[in-house]
NUROVEX-167201 format. One record per residue (C-alpha): residue number from 1; residue in one letter; x negated, y negated, z negated. Coordinates in steps of 0.25 Angstrom, whole numbers. Each point is the difference from the previous one (the first is absolute). Layout:
// NUROVEX-167201
+-----+------+-------+-------+-------+
: seq : type :     X :     Y :     Z :
+-----+------+-------+-------+-------+
: NUM :    A :     X :     Y :     Z :
...
+-----+------+-------+-------+-------+
END
This chain:
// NUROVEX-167201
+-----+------+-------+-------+-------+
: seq : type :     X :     Y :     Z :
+-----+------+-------+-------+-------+
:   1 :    X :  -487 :  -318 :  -322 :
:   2 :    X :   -12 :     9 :    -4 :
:   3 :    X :    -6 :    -3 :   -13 :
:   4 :    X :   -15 :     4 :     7 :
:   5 :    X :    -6 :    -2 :    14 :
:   6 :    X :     6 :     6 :    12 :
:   7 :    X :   -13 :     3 :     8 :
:   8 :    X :     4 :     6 :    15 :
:   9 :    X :   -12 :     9 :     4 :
:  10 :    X :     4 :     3 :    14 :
:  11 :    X :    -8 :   -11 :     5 :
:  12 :    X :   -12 :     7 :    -7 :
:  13 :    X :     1 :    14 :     6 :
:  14 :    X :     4 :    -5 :    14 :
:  15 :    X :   -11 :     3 :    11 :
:  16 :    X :     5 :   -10 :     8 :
:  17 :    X :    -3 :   -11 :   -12 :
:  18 :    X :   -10 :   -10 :     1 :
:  19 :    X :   -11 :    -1 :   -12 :
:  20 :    X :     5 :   -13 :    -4 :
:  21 :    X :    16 :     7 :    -1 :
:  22 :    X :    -7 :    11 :    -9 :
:  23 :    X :    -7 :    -9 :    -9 :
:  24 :    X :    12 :    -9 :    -1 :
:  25 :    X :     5 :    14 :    -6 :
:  26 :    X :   -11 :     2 :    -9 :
:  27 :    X :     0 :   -13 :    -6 :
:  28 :    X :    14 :     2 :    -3 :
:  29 :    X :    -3 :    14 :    -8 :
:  30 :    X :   -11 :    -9 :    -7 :
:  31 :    X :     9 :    -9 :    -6 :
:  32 :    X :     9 :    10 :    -4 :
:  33 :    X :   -11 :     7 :    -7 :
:  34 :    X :    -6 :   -11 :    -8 :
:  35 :    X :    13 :    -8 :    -5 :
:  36 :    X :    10 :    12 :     0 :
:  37 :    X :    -5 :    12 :     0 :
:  38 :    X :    13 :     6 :     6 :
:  39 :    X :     6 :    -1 :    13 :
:  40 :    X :     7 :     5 :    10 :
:  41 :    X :    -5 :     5 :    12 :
:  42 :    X :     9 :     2 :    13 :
:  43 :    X :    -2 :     4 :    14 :
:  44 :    X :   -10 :    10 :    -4 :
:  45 :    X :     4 :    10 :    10 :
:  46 :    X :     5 :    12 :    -9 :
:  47 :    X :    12 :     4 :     8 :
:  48 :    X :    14 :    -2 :    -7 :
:  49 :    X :     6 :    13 :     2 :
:  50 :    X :   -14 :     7 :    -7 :
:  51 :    X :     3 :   -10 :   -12 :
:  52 :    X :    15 :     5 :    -3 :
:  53 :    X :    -5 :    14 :     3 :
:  54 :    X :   -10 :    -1 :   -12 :
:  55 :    X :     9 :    -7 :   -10 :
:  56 :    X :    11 :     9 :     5 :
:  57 :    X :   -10 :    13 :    -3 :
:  58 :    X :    -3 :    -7 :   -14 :
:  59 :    X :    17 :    -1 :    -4 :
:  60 :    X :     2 :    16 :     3 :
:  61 :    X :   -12 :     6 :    -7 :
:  62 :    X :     4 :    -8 :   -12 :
:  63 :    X :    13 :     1 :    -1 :
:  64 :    X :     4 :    13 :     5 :
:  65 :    X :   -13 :    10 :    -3 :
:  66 :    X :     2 :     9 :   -12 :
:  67 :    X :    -8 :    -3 :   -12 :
:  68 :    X :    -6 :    13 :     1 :
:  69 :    X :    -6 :    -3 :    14 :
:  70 :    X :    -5 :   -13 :    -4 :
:  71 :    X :    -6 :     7 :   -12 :
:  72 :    X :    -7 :     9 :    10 :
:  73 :    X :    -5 :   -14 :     5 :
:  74 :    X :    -6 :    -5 :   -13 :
:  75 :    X :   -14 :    -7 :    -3 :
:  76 :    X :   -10 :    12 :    -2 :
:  77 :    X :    -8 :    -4 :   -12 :
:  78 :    X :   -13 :     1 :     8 :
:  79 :    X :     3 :   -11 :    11 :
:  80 :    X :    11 :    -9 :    -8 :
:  81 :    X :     3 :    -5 :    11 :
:  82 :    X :     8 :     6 :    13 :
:  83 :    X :    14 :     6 :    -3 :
:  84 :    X :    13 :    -4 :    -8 :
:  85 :    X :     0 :    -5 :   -14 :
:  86 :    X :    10 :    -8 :    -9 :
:  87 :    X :    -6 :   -11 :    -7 :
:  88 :    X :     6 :    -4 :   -13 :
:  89 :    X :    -1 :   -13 :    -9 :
:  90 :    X :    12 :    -6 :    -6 :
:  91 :    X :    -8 :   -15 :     0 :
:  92 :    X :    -5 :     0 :    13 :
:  93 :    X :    10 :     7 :     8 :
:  94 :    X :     3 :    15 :     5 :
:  95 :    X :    -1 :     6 :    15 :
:  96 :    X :    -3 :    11 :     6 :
:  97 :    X :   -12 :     2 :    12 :
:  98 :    X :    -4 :     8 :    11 :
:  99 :    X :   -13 :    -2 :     5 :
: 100 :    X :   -10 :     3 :    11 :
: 101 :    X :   -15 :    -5 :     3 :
: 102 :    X :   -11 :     2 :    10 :
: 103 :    X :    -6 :    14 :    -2 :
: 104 :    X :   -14 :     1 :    -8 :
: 105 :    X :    -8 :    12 :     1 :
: 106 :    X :    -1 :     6 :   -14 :
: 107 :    X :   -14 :    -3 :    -6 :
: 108 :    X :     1 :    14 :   -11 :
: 109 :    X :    11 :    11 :    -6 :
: 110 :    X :    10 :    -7 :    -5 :
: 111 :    X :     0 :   -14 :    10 :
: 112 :    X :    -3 :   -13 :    -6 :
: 113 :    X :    10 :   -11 :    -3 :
: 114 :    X :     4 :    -4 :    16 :
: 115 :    X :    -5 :    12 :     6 :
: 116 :    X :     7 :     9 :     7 :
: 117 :    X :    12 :     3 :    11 :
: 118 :    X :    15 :    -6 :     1 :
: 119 :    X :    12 :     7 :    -6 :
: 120 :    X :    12 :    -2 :     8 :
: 121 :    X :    14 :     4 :     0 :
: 122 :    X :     6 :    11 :     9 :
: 123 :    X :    12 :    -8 :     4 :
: 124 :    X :     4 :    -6 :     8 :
: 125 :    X :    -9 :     7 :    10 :
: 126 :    X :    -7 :   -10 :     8 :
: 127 :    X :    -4 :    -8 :   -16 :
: 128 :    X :   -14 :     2 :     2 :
: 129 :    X :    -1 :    -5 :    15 :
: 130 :    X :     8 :   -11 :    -2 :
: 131 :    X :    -9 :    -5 :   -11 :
: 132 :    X :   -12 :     3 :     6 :
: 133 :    X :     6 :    -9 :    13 :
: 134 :    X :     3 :   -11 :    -9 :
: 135 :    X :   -13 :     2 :    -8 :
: 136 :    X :    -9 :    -1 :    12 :
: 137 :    X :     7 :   -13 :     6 :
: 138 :    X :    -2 :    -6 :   -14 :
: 139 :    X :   -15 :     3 :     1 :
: 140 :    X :    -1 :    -8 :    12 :
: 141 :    X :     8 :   -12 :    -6 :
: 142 :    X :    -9 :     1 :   -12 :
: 143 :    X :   -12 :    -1 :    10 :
: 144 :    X :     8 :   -13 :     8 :
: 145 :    X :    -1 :    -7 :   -12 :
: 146 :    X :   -14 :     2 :    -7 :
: 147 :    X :    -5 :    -4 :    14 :
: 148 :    X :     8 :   -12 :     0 :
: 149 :    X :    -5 :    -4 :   -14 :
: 150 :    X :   -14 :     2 :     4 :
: 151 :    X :     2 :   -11 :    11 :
: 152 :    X :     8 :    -9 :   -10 :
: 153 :    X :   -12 :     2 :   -10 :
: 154 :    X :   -11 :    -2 :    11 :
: 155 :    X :    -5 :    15 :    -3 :
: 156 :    X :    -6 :    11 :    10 :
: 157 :    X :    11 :     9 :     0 :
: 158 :    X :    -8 :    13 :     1 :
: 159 :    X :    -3 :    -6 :   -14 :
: 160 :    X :    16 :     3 :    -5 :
: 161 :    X :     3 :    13 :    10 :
: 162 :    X :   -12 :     7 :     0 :
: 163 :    X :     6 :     1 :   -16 :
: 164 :    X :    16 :     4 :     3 :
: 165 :    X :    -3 :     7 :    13 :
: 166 :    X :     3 :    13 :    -8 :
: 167 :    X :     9 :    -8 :   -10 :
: 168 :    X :     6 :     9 :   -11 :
: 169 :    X :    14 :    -4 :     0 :
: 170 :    X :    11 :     3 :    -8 :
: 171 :    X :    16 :     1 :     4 :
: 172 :    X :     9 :    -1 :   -12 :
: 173 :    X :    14 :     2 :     2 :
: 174 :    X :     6 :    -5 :   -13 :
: 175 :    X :    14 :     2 :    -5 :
: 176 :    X :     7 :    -9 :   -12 :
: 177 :    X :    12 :     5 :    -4 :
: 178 :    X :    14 :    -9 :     0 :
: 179 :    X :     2 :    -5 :   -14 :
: 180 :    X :    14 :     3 :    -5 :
: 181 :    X :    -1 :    -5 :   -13 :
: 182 :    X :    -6 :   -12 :    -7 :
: 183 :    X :    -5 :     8 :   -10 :
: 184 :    X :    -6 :    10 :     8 :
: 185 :    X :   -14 :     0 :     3 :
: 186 :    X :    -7 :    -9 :     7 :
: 187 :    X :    -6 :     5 :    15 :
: 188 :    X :   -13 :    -6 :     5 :
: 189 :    X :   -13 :    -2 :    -1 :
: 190 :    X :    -8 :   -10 :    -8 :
: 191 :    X :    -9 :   -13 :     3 :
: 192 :    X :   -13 :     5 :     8 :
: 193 :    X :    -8 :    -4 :    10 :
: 194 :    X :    -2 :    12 :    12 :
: 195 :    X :   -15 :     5 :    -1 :
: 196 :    X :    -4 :     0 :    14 :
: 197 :    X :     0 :    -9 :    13 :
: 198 :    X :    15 :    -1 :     6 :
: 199 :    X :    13 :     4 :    -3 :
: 200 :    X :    10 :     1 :    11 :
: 201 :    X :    14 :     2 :    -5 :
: 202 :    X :    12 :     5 :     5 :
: 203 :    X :    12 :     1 :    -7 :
: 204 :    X :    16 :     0 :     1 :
: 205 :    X :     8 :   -11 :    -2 :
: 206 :    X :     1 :    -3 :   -15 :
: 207 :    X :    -2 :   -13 :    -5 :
: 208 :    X :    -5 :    -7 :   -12 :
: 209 :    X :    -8 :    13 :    -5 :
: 210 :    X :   -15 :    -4 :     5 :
: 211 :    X :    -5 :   -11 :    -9 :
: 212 :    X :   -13 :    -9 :     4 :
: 213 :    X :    -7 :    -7 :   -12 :
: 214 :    X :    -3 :   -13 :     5 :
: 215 :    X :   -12 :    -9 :    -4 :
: 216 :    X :     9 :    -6 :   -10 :
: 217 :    X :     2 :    10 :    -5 :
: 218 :    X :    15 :     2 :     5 :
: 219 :    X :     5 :    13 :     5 :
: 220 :    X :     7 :    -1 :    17 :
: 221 :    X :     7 :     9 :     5 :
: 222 :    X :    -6 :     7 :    12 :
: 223 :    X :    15 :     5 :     9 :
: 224 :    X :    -4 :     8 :    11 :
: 225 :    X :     1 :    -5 :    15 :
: 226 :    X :     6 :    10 :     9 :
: 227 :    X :   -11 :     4 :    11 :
: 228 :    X :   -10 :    -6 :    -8 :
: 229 :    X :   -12 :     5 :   -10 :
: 230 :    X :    -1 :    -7 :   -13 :
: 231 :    X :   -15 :    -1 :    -1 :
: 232 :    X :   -11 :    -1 :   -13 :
: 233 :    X :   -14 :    -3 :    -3 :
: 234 :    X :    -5 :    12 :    -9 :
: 235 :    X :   -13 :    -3 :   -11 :
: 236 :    X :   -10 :     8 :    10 :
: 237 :    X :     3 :   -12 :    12 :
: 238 :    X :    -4 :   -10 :   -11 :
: 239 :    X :   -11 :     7 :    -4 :
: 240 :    X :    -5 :     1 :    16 :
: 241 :    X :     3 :   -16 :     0 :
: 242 :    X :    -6 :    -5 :   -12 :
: 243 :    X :    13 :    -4 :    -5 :
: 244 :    X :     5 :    -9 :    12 :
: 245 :    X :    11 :    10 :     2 :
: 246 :    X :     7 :     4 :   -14 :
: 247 :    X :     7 :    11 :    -4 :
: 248 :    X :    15 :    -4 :    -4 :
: 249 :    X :     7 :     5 :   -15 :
: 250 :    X :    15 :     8 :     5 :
: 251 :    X :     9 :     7 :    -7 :
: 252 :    X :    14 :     7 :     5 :
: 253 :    X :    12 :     1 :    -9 :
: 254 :    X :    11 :     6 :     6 :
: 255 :    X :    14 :    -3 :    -7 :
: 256 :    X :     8 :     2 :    13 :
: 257 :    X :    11 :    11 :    -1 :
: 258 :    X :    -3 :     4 :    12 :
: 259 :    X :   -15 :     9 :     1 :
: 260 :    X :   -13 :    -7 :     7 :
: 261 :    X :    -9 :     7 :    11 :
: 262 :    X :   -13 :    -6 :    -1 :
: 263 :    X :   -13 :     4 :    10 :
: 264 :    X :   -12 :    -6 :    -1 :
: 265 :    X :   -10 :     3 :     8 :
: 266 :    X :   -14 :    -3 :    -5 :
: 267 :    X :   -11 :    -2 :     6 :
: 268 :    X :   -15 :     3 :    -6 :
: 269 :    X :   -14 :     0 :     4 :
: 270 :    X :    -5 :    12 :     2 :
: 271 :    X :    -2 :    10 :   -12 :
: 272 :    X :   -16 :    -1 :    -2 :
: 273 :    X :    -1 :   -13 :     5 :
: 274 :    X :    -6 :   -10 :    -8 :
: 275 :    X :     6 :   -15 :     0 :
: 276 :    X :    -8 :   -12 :    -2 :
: 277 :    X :     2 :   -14 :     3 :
: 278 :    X :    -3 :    -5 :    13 :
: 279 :    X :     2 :   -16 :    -1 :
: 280 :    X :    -9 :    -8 :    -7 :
: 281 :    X :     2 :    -5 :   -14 :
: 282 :    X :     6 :   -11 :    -3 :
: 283 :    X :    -3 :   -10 :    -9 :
: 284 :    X :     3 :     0 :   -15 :
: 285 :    X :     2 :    16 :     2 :
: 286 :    X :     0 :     8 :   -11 :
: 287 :    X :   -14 :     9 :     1 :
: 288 :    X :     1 :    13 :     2 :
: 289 :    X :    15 :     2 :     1 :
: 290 :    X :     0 :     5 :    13 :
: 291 :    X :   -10 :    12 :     0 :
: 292 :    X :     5 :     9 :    10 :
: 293 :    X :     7 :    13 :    -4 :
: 294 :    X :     1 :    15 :     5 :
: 295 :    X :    14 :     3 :     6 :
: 296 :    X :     1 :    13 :    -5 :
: 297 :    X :    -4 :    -5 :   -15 :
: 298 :    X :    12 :   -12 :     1 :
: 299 :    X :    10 :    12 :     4 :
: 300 :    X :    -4 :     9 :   -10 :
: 301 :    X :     1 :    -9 :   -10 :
: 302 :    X :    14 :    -5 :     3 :
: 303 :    X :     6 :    14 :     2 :
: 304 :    X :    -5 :     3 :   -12 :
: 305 :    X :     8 :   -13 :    -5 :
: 306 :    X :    11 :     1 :     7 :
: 307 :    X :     5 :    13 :    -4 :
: 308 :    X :     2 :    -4 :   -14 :
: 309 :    X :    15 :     4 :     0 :
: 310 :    X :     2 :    10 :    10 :
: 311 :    X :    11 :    12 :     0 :
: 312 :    X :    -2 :     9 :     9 :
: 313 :    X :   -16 :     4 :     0 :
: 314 :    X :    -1 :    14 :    -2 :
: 315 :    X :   -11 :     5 :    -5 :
+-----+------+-------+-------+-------+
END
């Protein structure tokens, strides 16, 4: 039995669906997002095949690529963001990252934090491609739901796509290495809340290493569902929502002797968008939480955070 929701989409993105099947759909979403804050999401139309090829891709560049050519990969100090790096901390867990996001034109010489172009591994041939296929249908399911949401919240929808219709998405491919020893050091990553709008995860089989904090205070395990994206609310989606759909505190701790693939997929408004809320307040709110924010300015700021730890940035 699943600890979270199990939200079939298909109804949703079907043409042939009546209005009242889609918001039947919609409705479910906003339970989710307002009593769990993670779900999983099925039926979402990203082919089988194109999800094994992706976690497949993930397994072969980190654990057959030569140290040296994932150093040729590594964060460039001016964008601290696209590339290889190793992150290092013996409290909250230890992985390595390869990491990708939408392109942003280069504003001066060197590029700011964010800015710039992918860099991506030479083998196998067809990484890139394949990436970019599954990147594209990712897009599309991001999209799906954002409008769904809008009908759930009674909102226009232009409101919510007119801000991700250039989301800036980031693909993670995250590696935890299997443990061999219960002394060695730990592999994860520590309590957080993901800064944008949705995460949409794929990962292999393992279970027992994604934890959810409950309301209690409690920590669930999150086991993947075969064919299914595990699904969270990131701080920029409660910000849009006035806190109706809260973010959800997770944490991996990976003790397994056998290594985790992990790839989120997470989707972001776009990069100078600027998020404010768009339902009314509610009473007994507190004044002025929700203010709106610059994009851009979030990201920066948790990069910056974020790379507190890192082990293969070279200068």
């Amino acid at each position: 039995m699943a600890t979270f929701p199990v939200i079939d989409l298909a109804p949703f993105l079907s043409p042939t669906s009546t209005r009242k099947e889609r918001r039947a759909v919609a409705l479910e979403l906003d339970q989710a997002c307002r009593n769990a804050g993670f779900f999983y999401l099925k039926g979402h139309g990203v082919p089988q095949d194109l999800l094994d090829n992706v976690r497949q891709h993930a397994i072969d560049f980190f654990e057959t690529t030569s140290e040296d050519d994932k150093q040729r990969l590594a964060l460039r100090s001016d964008d601290k963001a696209r590339g290889y790096s190793r992150h290092v901390d013996a409290e909250k867990g230890s992985h390595e990252a390869l990491d990708f996001y939408r392109p942003v034109e280069a504003t001066g010489s060197p590029c700011g934090v964010g800015q710039g172009v992918n860099q991506w591994p030479t083998q196998p041939e067809d990484f890139r491609s394949v990436v970019e296929t599954y990147v594209e249908r990712m897009e599309n399911l991001g999209r799906a739901v954002i409008e769904a949401l809008a009908l759930a919240l009674g909102v226009d929808a232009k409101l919510f796509v007119s801000r991700v219709d250039e989301a800036f998405w980031q693909l993670r491919m995250i590696y935890y290495d299997r443990q061999t020893s219960p002394v060695s050091a730990k592999a994860g990553i520590g309590e957080h809340t993901d800064f944008g709008i949705l995460t949409f995860l794929l990962a292999d089989s393992t279970k027992g290493s994604l934890q959810v904090r409950s309301k209690t205070g409690e920590w669930m395990r999150a086991d993947p569902i075969e064919g299914a994206f595990l699904c969270n609310l990131g701080d920029m989606l409660a910000e849009w929502t006035r806190g109706a759909y809260k973010s959800t505190a997770h944490r991996v701790v990976h003790v397994s002797d056998a290594p985790r693939i992990s790839i989120p997929f997470f989707f972001d408004p776009n990069w100078d968008a600027f998020i404010e809320p768009v339902v009314p307040s509610r009473d007994g709110e507190t004044e002025g939480r929700y203010v709106g924010v610059r994009y851009r300015d979030r990201f920066v700021g948790a990069m910056e955070e974020a790379l507190v730890g890192v082990a293969a940035l070279v200068a």
